[in-house]
Every structure is written in C-alpha cells, then in structure tokens.
N, C-alpha and C positions, 0 to 999 in steps of 0.2 A: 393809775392813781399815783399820787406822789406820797413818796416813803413816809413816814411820820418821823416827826425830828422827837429826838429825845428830853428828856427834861432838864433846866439849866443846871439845877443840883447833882446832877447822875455825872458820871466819866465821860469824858471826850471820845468823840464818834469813834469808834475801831475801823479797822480793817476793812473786817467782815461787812460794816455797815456801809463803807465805801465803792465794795466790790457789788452790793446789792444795788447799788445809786446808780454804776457803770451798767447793769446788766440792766436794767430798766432804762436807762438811755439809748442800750443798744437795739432793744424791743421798738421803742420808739422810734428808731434810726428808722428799722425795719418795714412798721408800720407807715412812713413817709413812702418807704421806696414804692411797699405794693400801691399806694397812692397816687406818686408818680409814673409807675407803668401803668397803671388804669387810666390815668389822663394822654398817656403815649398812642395806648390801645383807642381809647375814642377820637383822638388825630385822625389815628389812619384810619379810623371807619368813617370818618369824615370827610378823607380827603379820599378814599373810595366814593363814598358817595355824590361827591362835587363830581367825578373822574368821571360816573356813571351819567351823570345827568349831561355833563358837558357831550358823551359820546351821541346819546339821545338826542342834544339838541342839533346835535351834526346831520343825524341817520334823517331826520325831520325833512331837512332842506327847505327850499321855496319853491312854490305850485305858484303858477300863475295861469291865466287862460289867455290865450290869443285869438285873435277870433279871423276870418278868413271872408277874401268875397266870394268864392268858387263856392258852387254847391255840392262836387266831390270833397275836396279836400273837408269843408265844414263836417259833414256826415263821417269822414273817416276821423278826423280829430273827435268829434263828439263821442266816435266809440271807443274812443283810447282815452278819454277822458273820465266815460262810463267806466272803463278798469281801471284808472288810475283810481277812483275814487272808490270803487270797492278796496282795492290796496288798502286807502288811505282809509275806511272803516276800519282793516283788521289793524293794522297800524294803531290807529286807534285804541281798541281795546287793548292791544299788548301795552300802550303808553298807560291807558288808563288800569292795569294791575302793574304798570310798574311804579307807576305814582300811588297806588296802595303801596306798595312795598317801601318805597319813598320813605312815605309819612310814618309806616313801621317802624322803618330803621330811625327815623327820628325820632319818634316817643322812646325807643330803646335808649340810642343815645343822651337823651334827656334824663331818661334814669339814672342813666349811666355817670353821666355831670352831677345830676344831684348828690347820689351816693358820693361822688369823688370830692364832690363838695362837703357834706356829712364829715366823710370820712378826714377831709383837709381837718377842719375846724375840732375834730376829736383830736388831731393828732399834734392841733397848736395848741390846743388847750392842754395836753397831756405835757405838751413841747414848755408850757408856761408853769405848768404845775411841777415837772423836774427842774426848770433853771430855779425857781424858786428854793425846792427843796435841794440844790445846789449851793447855791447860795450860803441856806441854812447849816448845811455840811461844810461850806469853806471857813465859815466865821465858827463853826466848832470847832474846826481843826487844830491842830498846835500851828506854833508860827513858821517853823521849819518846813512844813504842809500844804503852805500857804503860797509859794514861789509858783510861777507858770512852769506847767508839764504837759505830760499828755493828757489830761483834762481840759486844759485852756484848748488843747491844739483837738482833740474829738470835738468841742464846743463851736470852736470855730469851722470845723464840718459841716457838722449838724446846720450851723446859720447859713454856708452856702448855701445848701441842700435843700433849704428852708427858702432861699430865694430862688432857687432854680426852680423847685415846684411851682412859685410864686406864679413866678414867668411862663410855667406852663400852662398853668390855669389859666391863665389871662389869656394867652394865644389859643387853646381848647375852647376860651369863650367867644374869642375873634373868628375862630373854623366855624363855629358853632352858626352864629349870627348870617356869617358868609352862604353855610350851606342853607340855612331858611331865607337868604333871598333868593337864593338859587330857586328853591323850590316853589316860591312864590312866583315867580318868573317863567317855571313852566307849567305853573298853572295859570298862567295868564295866555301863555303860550297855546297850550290846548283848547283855554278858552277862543283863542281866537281861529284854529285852524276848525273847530266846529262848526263856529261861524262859517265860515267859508266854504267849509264841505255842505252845508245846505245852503249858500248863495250857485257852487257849481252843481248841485242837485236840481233844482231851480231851474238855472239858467237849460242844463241840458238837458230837462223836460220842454221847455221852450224853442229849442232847437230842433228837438225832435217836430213836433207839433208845426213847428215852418216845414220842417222836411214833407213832410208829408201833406201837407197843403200844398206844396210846391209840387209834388209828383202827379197829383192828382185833377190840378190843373195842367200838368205837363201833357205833353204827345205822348207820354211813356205809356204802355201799359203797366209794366210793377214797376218795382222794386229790378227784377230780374234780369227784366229789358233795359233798365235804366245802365243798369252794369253790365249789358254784352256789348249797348252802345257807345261804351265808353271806349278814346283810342288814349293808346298813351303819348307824351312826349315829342316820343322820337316817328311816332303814324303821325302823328301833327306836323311837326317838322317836313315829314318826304311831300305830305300832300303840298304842303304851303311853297314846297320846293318845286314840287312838280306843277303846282299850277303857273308856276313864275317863270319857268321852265318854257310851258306853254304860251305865252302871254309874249316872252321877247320870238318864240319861233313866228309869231301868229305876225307881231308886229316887220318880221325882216320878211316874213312873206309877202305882207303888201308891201313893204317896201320894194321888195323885188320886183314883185309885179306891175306896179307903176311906173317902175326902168324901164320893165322890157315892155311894154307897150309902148313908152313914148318911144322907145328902138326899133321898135315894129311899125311906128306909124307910116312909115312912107316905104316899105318893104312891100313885095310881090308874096302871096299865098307861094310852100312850097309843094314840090309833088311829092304829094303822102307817101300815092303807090310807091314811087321809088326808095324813097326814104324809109317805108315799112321793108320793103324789100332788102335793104343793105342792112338793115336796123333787126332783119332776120337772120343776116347773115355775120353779122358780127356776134348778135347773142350769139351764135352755132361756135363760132371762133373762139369766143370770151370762155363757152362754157368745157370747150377741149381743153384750151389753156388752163381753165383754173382745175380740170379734174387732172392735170401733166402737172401744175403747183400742188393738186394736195397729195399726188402719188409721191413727191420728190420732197413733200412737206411730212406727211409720214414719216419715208426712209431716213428724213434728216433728226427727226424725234426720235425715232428705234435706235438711230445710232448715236444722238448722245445720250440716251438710254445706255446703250453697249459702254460707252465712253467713261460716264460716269460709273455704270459698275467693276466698268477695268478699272477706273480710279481707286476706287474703295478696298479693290481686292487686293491692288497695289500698294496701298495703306498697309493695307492687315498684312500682306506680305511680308512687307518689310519690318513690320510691327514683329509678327512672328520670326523673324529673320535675326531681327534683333534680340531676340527673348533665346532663340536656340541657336545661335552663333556658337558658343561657346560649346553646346553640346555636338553640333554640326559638324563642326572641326573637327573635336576629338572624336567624332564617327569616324570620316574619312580617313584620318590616320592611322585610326585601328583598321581600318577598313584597304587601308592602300590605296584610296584614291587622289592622292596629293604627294608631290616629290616624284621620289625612283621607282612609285607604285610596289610601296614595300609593306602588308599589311604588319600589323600587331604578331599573328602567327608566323610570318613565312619571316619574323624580325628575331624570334626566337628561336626557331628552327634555323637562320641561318650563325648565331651562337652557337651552338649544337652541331652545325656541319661545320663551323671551324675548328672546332675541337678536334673533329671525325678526321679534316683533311689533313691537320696537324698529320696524326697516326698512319692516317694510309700514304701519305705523302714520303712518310721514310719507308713505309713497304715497295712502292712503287719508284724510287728511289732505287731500291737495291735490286728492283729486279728489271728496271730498265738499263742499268749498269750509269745511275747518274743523267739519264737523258731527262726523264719526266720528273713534273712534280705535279699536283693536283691544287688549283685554285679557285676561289669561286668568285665569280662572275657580280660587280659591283655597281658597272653602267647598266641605265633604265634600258630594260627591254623595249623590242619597237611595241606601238600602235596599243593596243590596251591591254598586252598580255602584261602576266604579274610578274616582278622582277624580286631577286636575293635569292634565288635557293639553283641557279645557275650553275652550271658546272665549266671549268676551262682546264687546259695542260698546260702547263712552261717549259717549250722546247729548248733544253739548255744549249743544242744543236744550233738553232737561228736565234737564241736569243727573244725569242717573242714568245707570243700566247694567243693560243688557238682553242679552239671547240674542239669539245670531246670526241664530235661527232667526226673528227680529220684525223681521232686513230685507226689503226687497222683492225683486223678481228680480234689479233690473238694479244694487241696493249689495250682495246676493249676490253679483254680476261683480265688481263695485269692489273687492269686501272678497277677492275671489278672487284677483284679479287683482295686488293690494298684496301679498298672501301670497306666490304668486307669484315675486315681482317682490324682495321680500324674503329669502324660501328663496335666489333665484340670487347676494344681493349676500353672503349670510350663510356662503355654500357657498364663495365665491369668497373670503370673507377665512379662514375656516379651514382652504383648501387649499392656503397656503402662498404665495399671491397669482397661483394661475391662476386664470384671467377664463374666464367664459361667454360669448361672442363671440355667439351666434346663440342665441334664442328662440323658441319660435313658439306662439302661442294659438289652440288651438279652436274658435270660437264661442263665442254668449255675449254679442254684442254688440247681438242684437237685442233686447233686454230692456232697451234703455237707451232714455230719451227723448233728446232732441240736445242739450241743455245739457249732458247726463253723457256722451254719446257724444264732444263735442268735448274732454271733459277730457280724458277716458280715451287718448283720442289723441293729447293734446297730453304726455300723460305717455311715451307711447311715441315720440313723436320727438324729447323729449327723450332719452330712453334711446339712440334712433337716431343724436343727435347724437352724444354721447360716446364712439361708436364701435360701439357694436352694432348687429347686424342684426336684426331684427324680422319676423317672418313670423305673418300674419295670417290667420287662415283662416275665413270669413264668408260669408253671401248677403247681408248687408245690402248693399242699389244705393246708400243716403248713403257707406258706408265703401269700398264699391269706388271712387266718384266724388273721393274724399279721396287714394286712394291713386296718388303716380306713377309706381312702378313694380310690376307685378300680371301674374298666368300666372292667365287667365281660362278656366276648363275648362265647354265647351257639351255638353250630353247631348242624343242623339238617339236613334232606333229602330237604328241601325244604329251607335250604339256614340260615341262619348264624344270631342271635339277639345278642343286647348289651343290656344291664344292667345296672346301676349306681349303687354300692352295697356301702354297709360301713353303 
C-alpha cells in the first residue's frame, strides 16, 4: 500500500517519512524479483518439458511394414512384427502416462503463470501506488530536496527491472504457447501410431491366416516339416552349382563321345585279352609306384615336419639367446670358459698367489744363492685344463723360465719351503696384523745336499730370531746335530721313548 501523504497544512515530509518511502520501494523491488525468479523457474520447467517431449518424439521413430514374395521370409517378418508391436503397446502405455504427466506438468505450470501473473499485476499496482506516493513526497519536499539523487537513480532501476520482468513474461508466455503445440503434436502423434498399430494388428492377423492356408495346401505336413525342409542360401547356391557343374560334364561327355566315334569309325576292334592283359600289368606297376610315391611322400612330410620344428626351436633359440646373452657371458667368465680359461675364483686366488710369490720369491732367493725366483704361469694352459693358478721358476742361470716340475728334490723343499714361509707372512698381513708365532715342517730335508741344508736353516733361525718358533720334524743326524733344543723320539719292540736332547 502507498504511504499516506500528509496534510498540506502540517510540516514538510521529514526524514523519517522519506526513509519509510525508501523501505517500501525496496519491499517492492523485492517482491518484483521473487516474481521474476518464478517466471525464470517456469522457463526452465518449460524448456524441460519441450526437451522431454522432443526426446520422446525421437525414442518413437518410424515403423513401417514391408511386405515380402517368399513364404519364409513373410512368416519370419510377420513374427518380428508380432514383437515389435507388443514393443510398441508397452511403448505405448509408457507414452500414454507420460502424456498424463505432460498435461500435469502443464496445469502446474499454468498455475504457476497465473500466480506470476497475479503476482506481476500486484506488484505494478503496488509499483503505481509508490511512484505516485513519490511523487507526492517530491513536491512536499523542500527545493534543495528536489535535485536528482539516489532516488532518481533506485527509480530508474526499479523501471529497468520493471521492463526486464516485462520481457520475461512475454517470453514465459511465448515458451508457454510453444510447449502446448508441442503437446498437441504428440497427441496427434499417438493418435496416429494407434492407428497404425491396429492397421499392423490386422494386417498380421491376415498374414497369419494366408500362412496357414498356404501350409495346408502345401506337401508340408506341419509347421515342423515346413522348417527342417528349408535349405539355406549357401545349400541353395552348392546345389545350383553342383547341378551346373553336372550339366557342362554331361554335355563335354557327349561331346567326347561323338569325337571318338567318328575316330572310331573306320578302326579295327582291339584285342581286349591283350590289352586287359597289359592294362593288368601296368595297374600292378602304377600301384608299386604310387605305394614307393606315398612311402617317399610321407618321409618328405615327417621331414618338413622335422624342418619346421627345427625352424621354430631355432627361433626361440635365438630368441632365448638373445634374452640371456648378457647373462651367458658373464657365466662363462665367471666360469672360465672364454679367454685364458681363467675363472672368477682361480682370477682371485691368482691375486693371492702373487702376493704369496712376492714373499716366497725373496725366501727362495736367498736360499738358492740368487739362482730362483717363483713366478706364475700367465699363458692359456693346453686343451681344456684351467689356467692362472700355474706355477714356474726364473732360472737367473739361463735366463729363462721353466716348470717347477724341472727342479730337483731338495729346490722342490726350497721352493716348498719359501711358499710356505711366504703363505704364513701373506696370511699374517691380511689378518689384520695377527702373527703366526709357531711353525712347524715335515721333512723334506733329506733331499738337500749341505750347502742347501745350511741355507735352509740359516733361513729358519733367522725366522727363529724375529720371534718365532720353529718346529722341525726330521731323521736327518746333520740337522738333529744343528739343533739345540730337540724332543728326540727312540722306537723299540716294546713301544716308542722321548728324550729332551740339546
């Protein structure tokens, strides 16, 4: 409702009465908007329901019937017809409650315009009753009051706002109109596919009704027979091939035969006997021959049998060959089977033995007086034995190198004995610098003449000096007589005494 203006004799509109003018515009504003979102809201239920029906009239499509000369094909179309057209009942009904729901959502919508409409016309009238009582507040105002502000400038909102709705109304009543020819259209639409579905109800009750007049006069006994008698296509095809087939042999046979008679005509009878005779004798021949072809025709299948599955395995061979190359390799290498046939182990161990030879090499050094040295052996061994863990001497004598096996007995001990003696210096640095305190050799000594026996000793008390102990185990009587301290063990019949000599 519009404010009520005051009376001309009372004071000029206050404030307060201005601020009440403003908030009653802005109710109004208000009231337009939810007016225009109601008219927004039945667009889009509108333009669903256009969306809806257009989908409908897609899912419909066109039926049509074709009709056929074949008395199979007719019968099979006519039963796919009978389904399509039960389809097309339930079809049907889904159409016919969604054209209830249709006509629902259009009476809704109708309300819905109405009210929007109601609601427009309350809110021009309310829209006419504030400019008015605008109005009536501008001409009470003072003249200072009077200048464009933000009243002119809300006013002129408000009148967009007021043509925008306009506009939407009018386009709400354009959807509107659109979607009831819509609707109209698929009730015309249904009307006619009803139609239709009792003209193919009809028709393929009259189908049937031939069918079966047609069987009944036929050779067929049923239905049954009519169907195991049927061939397809391509049985149609062989036969019509195969009789055609027949047809040119039949015809080159009498062609033949009217050759060879006019080539006969003036010929003598031959002699059968004879001719059955040789005619015996060649079957007998022919059929050696072809059982010698199918013995040699076999072996020639088995063996490109064989051929091809060497082929195949020679594939994956190489297939596999190729996949474990890499791993292959490094077998053989670790393995010692490629090069100087030096494996992994005996490549480490010969590390280890030069170390070894380093040591024994200056023992045996000193106790050949300069002659020997100890070296290992680097050239591939013959034929498949393993090579690197070899042993050789460097006669400084001839200058060369030779096999260990070309010393005598007692540079055999020497070269033993440096190895030895070397292993313990070699063992003792790579175990972190614990010492082998105590020794002891075997025999071995008597192989030595006494020039090489005195070395040999003079090496081991050196050793003795440095702090190790030495234990010597010998019959030689020169090395027992060298030694000062010895546990001399006497054997008798009656069993075996020790001594402590020196």
């Amino acid at each position: 409702a519009a404010p009520a203006l005051p009376p001309s004799n009372q004071n000029p509109i206050t404030k307060q009465a201005i601020e009440e003018a403003r908030s009653q515009l802005a109710m109004l504003q208000q009231q337009q908007t939810q007016a225009s979102n109601q008219l927004t809201q039945t667009d889009t239920q509108l333009q669903s329901t256009e969306k809806a029906l257009i989908e409908q009239r897609h899912e419909l499509g066109e039926h049509q019937y074709h009709s056929t000369d074949q008395l199979r094909e007719d019968w099979r179309q006519l039963d796919a017809k009978v389904k399509h057209l039960q389809a097309l009942q339930t079809e049907q009904r889904k159409l016919d409650a969604d054209c209830s729901q249709l006509s629902e959502q259009c009476a809704k919508v109708e309300k819905q315009r109405e009210a929007a409409r109601v609601t427009q016309q309350q809110a021009e009238q309310d829209y006419s009753l504030a400019a008015q009582a605008e109005r009536h507040i501008e001409q009470a105002l003072p003249e200072q009051y009077r200048q464009p502000g933000a009243l002119n400038h809300l006013i002129n909102e408000l009148d967009t706002q007021i043509k925008t709705l306009t506009e939407a109304h009018e386009q709400a009543l354009a959807s509107f109109n659109k979607a009831s020819q819509n609707v109209t259209q698929i009730a015309a639409k249904l009307e006619q596919q009803s139609k239709q579905r009792h003209a193919l109800i009809q028709e393929c009750t009259e189908a049937q009704h031939r069918w079966r007049s047609g069987l009944e006069v036929s050779a067929f006994n049923d239905e049954a027979d009519f169907l195991s008698a049927q061939l397809s296509e391509l049985e149609q095809q062989q036969l019509q091939d195969e009789l055609q087939h027949y047809t040119e042999q039949l015809s080159g046979c009498k062609a033949t035969l009217q050759q060879q008679q006019k080539q006969l005509a003036d010929q003598q009878p031959p002699d059968l006997e004879k001719l059955q005779a040789d005619r015996g004798q060649l079957k007998t021949a022919a059929e050696q021959v072809f059982q010698t072809w199918k013995g040699i025709d076999n072996r020639h299948l088995q063996l490109m049998d064989v051929q091809r599955k060497l082929e195949t395995a020679h594939q994956s061979n190489q297939a596999l060959e190729a996949e474990y190359k890499i791993y292959g390799t490094l077998s053989d290498v670790a393995s010692g089977q490629t090069g100087n046939k030096i494996s992994l182990q005996r490549f480490v161990l010969s590390v280890l033995l030069d170390d070894v030879l380093i040591e024994a090499s200056h023992r045996l050094h000193v106790m050949s007086k300069g002659r020997y040295l100890l070296v290992r052996k680097e050239d591939r061994a013959k034929g498949n034995k393993a090579s690197g863990l070899e042993l050789e001497v460097e006669d400084a004598y001839t200058g060369k190198t030779r096999s260990v096996a070309t010393l005598s007995g007692g540079e055999s001990f020497m070269a033993a004995l440096s190895l030895a003696l070397g292993l313990s210096d070699v063992v003792q640095a790579y175990a972190g610098g614990i010492k082998l305190d105590t020794l002891f050799i075997d025999e071995g000594f008597g192989s030595l003449d006494q020039e090489s026996l005195d070395l040999a000793i003079k090496t081991l008390t050196d050793l003795q000096s440095s702090g190790r102990m030495i234990g010597i185990i010998s019959h030689v009587s020169e090395l027992r007589e060298q030694m000062a301290l010895r546990i001399d063990v006497q054997s008798s019949a009656t069993g075996s005494t020790v001594a402590v000599g020196g």
